[in-house]
NUDRENKE-52179 format. One record per residue (C-alpha): residue number from 1; x, y, z. Coordinates in Angstrom, 1 decimal. Each point is the difference from the previous one (the first is absolute). Example, Ala and Ser with C-alpha at 12.3 -4.5 7.8 and 13.67 -1.06 7.14 Angstrom:
BEGIN
- 1/12.3/-4.5/7.8
- 2/1.4/3.4/-0.7
end
This chain:
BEGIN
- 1/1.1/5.0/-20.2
- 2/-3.2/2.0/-0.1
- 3/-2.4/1.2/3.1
- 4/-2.2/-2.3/-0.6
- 5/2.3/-3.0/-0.2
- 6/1.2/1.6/3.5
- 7/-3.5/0.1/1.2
- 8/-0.6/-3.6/-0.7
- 9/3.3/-1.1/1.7
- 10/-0.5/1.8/3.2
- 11/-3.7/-1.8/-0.4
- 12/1.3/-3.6/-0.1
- 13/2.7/1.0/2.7
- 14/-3.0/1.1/2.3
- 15/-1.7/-3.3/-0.9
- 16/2.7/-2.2/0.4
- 17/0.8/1.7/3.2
- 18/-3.6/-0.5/1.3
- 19/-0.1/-3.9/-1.2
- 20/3.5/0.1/1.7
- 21/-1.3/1.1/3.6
- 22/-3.1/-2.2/-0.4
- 23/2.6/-3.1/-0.4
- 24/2.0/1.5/3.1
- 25/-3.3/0.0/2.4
- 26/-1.0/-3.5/-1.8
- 27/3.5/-1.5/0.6
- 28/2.5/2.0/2.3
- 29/2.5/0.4/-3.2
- 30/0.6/4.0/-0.3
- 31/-1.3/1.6/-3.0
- 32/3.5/1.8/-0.6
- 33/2.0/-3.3/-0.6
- 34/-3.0/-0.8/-2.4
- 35/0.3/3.2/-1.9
- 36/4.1/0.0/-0.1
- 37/-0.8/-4.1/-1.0
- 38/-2.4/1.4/-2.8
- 39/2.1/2.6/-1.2
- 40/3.0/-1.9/-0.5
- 41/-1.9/-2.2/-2.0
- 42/-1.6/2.4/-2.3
- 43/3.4/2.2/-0.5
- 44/3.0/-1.9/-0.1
- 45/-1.2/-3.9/-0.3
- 46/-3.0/0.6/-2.5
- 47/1.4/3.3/-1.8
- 48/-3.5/1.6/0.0
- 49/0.9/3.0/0.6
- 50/3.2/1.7/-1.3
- 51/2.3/1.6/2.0
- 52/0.2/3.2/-1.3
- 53/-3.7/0.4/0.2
- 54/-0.1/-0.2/3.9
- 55/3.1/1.8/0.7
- 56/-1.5/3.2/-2.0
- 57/-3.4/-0.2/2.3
- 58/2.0/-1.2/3.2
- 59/0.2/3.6/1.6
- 60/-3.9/-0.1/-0.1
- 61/-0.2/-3.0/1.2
- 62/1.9/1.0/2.8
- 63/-1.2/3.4/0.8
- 64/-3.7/-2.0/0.1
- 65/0.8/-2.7/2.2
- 66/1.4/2.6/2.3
- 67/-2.9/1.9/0.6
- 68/-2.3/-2.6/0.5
- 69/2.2/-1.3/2.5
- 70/0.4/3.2/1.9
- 71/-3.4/0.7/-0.5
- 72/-1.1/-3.5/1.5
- 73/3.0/0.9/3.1
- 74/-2.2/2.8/0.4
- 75/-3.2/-0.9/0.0
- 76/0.8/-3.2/2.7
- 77/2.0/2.4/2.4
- 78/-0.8/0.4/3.4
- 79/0.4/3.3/0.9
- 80/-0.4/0.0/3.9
- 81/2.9/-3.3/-0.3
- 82/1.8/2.3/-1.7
- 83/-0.1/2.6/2.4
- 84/0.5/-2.1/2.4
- 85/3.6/-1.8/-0.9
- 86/1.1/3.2/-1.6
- 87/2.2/1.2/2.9
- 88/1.8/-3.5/-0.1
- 89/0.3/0.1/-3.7
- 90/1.7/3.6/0.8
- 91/2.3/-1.1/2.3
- 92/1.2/-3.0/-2.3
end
């Protein structure tokens, strides 16, 4: 798999993920069973995408969603809260 067959995964998966939350403030269903429901279909039901193929970009894949989602974490913290129930959160 090429970068720029990478690129325009990561692309759809942004897409998908936005049409996903969309449907989750339209409807109440969370856009993570949607994705995990979308993604079975594609890989093992469908056989769209080969095995092989995502587990050689899987690492990036991780290693992505991770900083967004510590970088979202950080971006929404409340640093006075946080402050404020650290000696609790010491103690436990």
């Amino acid at each position: 798999m090429d970068v720029a067959q990478v690129f325009i995964l990561v692309g759809i998966i942004v897409i998908i993920g936005f049409l996903g939350s969309y449907l989750f403030r339209k409807t109440g269903i969370p856009d993570v069973i949607i994705l995990i429901l979308l993604g079975a279909l594609v890989g093992p039901v469908l056989n769209l995408v080969e095995r092989s193929v995502l587990i050689s970009v899987a690492p990036i894949f991780a290693a992505l969603a991770i900083t967004v989602i510590l970088f979202d974490g950080g971006l929404n913290l409340n640093l006075y809260l946080v402050l404020k129930e650290s000696p609790r959160a010491v103690f436990i």
